[in-house]
N, C-alpha and C positions, 0 to 999 in steps of 0.2 A: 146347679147351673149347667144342665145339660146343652144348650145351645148357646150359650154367653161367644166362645168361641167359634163358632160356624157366622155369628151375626159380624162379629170384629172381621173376621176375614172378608166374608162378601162387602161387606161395607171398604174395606182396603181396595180390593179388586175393584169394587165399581168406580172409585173417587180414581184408581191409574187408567183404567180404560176408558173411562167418559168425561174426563176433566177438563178439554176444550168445552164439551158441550153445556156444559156447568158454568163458563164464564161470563153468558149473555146472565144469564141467572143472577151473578153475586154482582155484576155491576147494577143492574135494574134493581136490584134488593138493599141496594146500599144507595143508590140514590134517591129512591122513596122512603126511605129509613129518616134519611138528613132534611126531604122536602118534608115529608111526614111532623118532624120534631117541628118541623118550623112553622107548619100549619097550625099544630096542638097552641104554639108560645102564641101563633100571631091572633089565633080566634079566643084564646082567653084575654091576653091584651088588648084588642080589638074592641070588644065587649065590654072592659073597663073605660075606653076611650068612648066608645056611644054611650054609657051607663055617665057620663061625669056632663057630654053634650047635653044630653035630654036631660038633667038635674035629676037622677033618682039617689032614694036617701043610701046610704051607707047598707042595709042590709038587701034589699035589694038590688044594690050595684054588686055585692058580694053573690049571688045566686045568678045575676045576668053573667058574671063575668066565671062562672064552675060552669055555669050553663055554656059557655063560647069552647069553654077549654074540652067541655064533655062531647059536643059535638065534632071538633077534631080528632079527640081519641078514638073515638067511634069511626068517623071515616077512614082513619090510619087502619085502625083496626079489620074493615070490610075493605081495606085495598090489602093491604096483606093476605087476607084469608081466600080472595081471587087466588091472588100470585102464587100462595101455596097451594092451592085446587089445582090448579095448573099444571104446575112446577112435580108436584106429587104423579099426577098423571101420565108427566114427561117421565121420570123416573122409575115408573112402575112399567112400560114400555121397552124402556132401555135393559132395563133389568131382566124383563121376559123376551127381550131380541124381536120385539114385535113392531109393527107401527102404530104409534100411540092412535089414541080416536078422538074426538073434540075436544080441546082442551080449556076451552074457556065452557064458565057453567051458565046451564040454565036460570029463567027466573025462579022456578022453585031449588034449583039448588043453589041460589045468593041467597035465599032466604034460609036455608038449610044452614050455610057457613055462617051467618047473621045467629042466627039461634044456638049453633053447636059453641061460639066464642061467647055468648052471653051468660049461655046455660054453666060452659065452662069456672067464669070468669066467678059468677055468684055463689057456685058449691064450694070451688078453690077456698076464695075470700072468705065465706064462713067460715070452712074447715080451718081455717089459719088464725079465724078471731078465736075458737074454741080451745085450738091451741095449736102450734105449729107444726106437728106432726099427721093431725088429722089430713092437714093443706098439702106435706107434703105425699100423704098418701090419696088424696083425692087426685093431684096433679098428675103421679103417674096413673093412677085410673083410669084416665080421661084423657091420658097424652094421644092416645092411639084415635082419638075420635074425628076428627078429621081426615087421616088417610081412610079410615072406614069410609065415609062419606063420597070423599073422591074416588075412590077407586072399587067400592060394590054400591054407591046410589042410593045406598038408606036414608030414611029418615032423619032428624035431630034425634029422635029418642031407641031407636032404631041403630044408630052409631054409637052414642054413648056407650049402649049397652054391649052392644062387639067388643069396644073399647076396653070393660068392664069387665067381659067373660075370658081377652087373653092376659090381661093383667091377673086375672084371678090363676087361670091355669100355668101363666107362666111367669108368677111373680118375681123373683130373685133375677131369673134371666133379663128381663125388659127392665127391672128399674136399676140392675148393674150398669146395661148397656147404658140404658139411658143419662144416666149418671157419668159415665165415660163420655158419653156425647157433648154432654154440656159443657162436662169439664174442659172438653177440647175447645167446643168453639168458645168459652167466656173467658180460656186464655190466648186464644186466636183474635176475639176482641177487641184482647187490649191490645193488641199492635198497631203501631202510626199508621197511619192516612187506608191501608188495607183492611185492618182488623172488621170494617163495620159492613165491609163487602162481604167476609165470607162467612160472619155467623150462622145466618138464617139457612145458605145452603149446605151448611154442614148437619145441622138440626134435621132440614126437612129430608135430607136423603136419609140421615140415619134413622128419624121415625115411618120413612115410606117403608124400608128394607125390613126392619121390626115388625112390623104389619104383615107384609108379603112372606118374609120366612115362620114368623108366629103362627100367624091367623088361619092356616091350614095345619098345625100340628095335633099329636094329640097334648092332652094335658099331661105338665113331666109329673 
């Protein structure tokens, strides 16, 4: 774990020196968070409520109403992965003392974040029906794939695999951190009425920083 500690400090440094600028962030992120859930509740219930109107039987009101609830996950899903495209790009700026460049993405890059969370989401989900270690090494394999995306413009498959080749070269280091990260923000979490503001921007800074210090190193 040659770099474990260089990634913990810069990650320190960046959250004391940029943590005004980090606060439009964790309130936008926490209140799409809470409309988010309630879109997921209201379009699955919603869909039981037209499914019961229009008289369809019991197994089809069961599929209309996964069908309501999947179509808000999905959108939840592709307004986050904006917000992180973004958010990642603000960060990777600050970090290099630069002026960021457009931060909202293109139409083939909403189709990029559209693909890199699907492609994600079904290798994960395998990997974890096979057995839960497969998932969680799939997870950090593929954590680094959207800062890939946002911040060098690759492809979905094209990212992955960036993804894939620093997790390879720098395994122990990124899935310690990483693991550190989580553990902070999912006990950050749980705190009243703040907790659900600052998960996401604790996560995406510390997977932007992991990227940008990794992803030019050599392999340890």
């Amino acid at each position: 774990m040659l770099h474990l500690g260089r990634l913990i400090e810069v990650t320190i440094e960046h959250f004391k020196e940029h943590w005004q600028t980090h606060l439009p962030f964790a309130g936008g992120f926490g209140v799409v968070a809470m409309v988010g859930v309630l879109f997921i509740y209201g379009s699955f219930f919603g869909a039981v409520i037209v499914s019961e109107v229009i008289g369809l039987d019991e197994a089809f009101a069961a599929l209309f109403a996964v069908a309501g609830g999947m179509v808000g996950f999905f959108a939840l899903t592709l307004t986050f992965g904006v917000g992180m495209f973004s958010y990642m790009r603000l960060i990777s700026a600050l970090h290099r003392g630069t002026e960021p460049d457009a931060l909202l993405p293109t139409g083939r890059e909403l189709l990029g974040i559209f693909g890199i969370s699907a492609v994600s989401f079904f290798v994960i989900a395998f990997g974890t029906a096979l057995c839960v270690l497969p998932g969680i090494v799939a997870g950090f394999a593929l954590s680094l794939s959207s800062a890939a995306h946002a911040l060098e413009g690759g492809g979905v498959m094209r990212s992955i695999q960036r993804s894939v080749d620093i997790f390879r070269d720098h395994t122990l280091d990124l899935a310690v951190f990483l693991f550190i990260i989580q553990g902070i923000a999912g006990a950050i979490g749980g705190l009243p009425c703040i907790g659900l503001f600052l998960i996401l921007p604790i996560i995406t800074v510390g997977y932007t920083i992991a990227f940008l210090e990794l992803g030019n190193l050599e392999p340890a």
